[in-house]
C-alpha positions, -999 to 999 in steps of 0.1 A, spaced: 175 -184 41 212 -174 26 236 -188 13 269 -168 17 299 -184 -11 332 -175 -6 354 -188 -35 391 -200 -34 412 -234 -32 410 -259 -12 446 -278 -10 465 -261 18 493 -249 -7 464 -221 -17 449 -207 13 475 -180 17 473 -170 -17 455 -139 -33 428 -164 -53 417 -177 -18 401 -139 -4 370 -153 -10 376 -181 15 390 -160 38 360 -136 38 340 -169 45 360 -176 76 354 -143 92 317 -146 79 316 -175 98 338 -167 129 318 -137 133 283 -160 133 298 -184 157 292 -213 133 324 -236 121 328 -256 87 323 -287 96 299 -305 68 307 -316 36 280 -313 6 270 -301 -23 310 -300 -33 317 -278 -9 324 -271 32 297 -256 47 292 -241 80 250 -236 95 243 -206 117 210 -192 126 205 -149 119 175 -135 135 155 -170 130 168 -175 93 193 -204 84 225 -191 69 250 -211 50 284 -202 43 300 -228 21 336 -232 6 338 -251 -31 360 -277 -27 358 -278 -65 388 -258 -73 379 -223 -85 373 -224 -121 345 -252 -119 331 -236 -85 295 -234 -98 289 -268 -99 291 -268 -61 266 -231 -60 244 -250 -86 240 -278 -62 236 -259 -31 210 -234 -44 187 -262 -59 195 -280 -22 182 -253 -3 160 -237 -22 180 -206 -24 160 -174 -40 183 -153 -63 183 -124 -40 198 -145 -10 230 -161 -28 260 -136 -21 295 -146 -38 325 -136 -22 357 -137 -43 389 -121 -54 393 -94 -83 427 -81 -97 407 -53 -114 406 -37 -83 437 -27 -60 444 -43 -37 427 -36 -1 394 -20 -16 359 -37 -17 331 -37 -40 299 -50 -35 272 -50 -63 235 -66 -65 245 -83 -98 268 -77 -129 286 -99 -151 315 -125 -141 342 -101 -159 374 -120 -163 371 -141 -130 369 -179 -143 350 -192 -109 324 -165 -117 316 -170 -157 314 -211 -144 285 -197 -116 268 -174 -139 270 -206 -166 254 -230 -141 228 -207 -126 217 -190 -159 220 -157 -147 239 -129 -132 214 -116 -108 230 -122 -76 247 -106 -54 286 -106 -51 314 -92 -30 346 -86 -45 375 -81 -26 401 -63 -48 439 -78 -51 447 -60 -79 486 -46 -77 515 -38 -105 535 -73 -107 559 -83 -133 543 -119 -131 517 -131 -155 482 -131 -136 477 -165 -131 513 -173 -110 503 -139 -93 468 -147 -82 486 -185 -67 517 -170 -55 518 -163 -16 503 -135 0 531 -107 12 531 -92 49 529 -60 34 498 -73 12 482 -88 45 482 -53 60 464 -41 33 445 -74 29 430 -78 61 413 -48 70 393 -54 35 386 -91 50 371 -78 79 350 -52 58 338 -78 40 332 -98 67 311 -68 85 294 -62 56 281 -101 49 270 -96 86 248 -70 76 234 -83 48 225 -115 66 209 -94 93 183 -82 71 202 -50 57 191 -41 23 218 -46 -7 222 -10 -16 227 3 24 253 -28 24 268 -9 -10 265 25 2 284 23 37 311 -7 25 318 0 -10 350 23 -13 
């Protein structure tokens, strides 16, 4: 079983935002699974597929982004998840905008929905996809990381998305982490 978290906001206001990649990524996850969100629990939206006779879940915190691991906290102790199965997919201004990097754990660095996880679950071995948004801006980060997403950002955007999509694929397929790293990371 996997669980597959993509992390963001869940008014409307925020989905076209640069904090919300991580949802996005979850929408082509899912999209590309042929499975829609349509439960709620756990604090989040989830959506069930079935990879190769494994159960996947792709869930969306609806806990706002900085308390997002009480909604992973629950859904891991739900299902049972093993640490090597729980991927976290989110933004990262440390790295520009339109590259991807995927790691098999590492620390939360400054991202305030990832030191709440690593709080919750105790540890920092998981896997975790970050899709980099990173860019010179005059604003200060946190009006950057809410403020709209740009047409010329979206063409550098959603080529990542669909990386990061591809590569969750993978991973759920059975693909070991560091093939997953090797081919997507860049």
């Amino acid at each position: 079983m996997y669980l597959v978290v993509g992390l963001g906001n869940p008014e409307k206001k925020y989905f076209n935002t640069p904090h919300n990649m991580g949802f996005a990524a979850a929408d082509r996850l899912a999209k590309r699974l042929g499975a829609e969100f349509t439960k709620g629990e756990c604090m989040a939206v989830t959506a069930h597929a079935k990879v190769n006779g494994a159960k996947v879940i792709i869930a969306k915190p609806v806990t706002y982004m900085n308390l997002s691991g009480n909604a992973v906290a629950e859904l891991c102790r739900k299902y049972k998840i093993e640490k090597g199965n729980l991927v976290v997919v989110y933004d990262d201004t440390d790295i520009p905008m339109g590259k991807l990097r995927i790691r098999a754990k590492g620390s939360a660095g400054s991202h305030n929905g990832m030191k709440n996880i690593v709080q919750l679950l105790g540890t920092e071995d998981f896997v975790r996809v970050r899709v980099g948004i990173g860019k010179d801006t005059p604003m200060a980060r946190i009006d950057y990381v809410l403020s709209q997403v740009t047409d010329d950002d979206h063409a550098l955007l959603d080529p990542v998305l669909d990386s990061a999509a591809a590569a969750l694929d993978e991973f759920v397929h059975g693909a070991p982490i560091d093939a997953v790293m090797q081919k997507y990371n860049g």
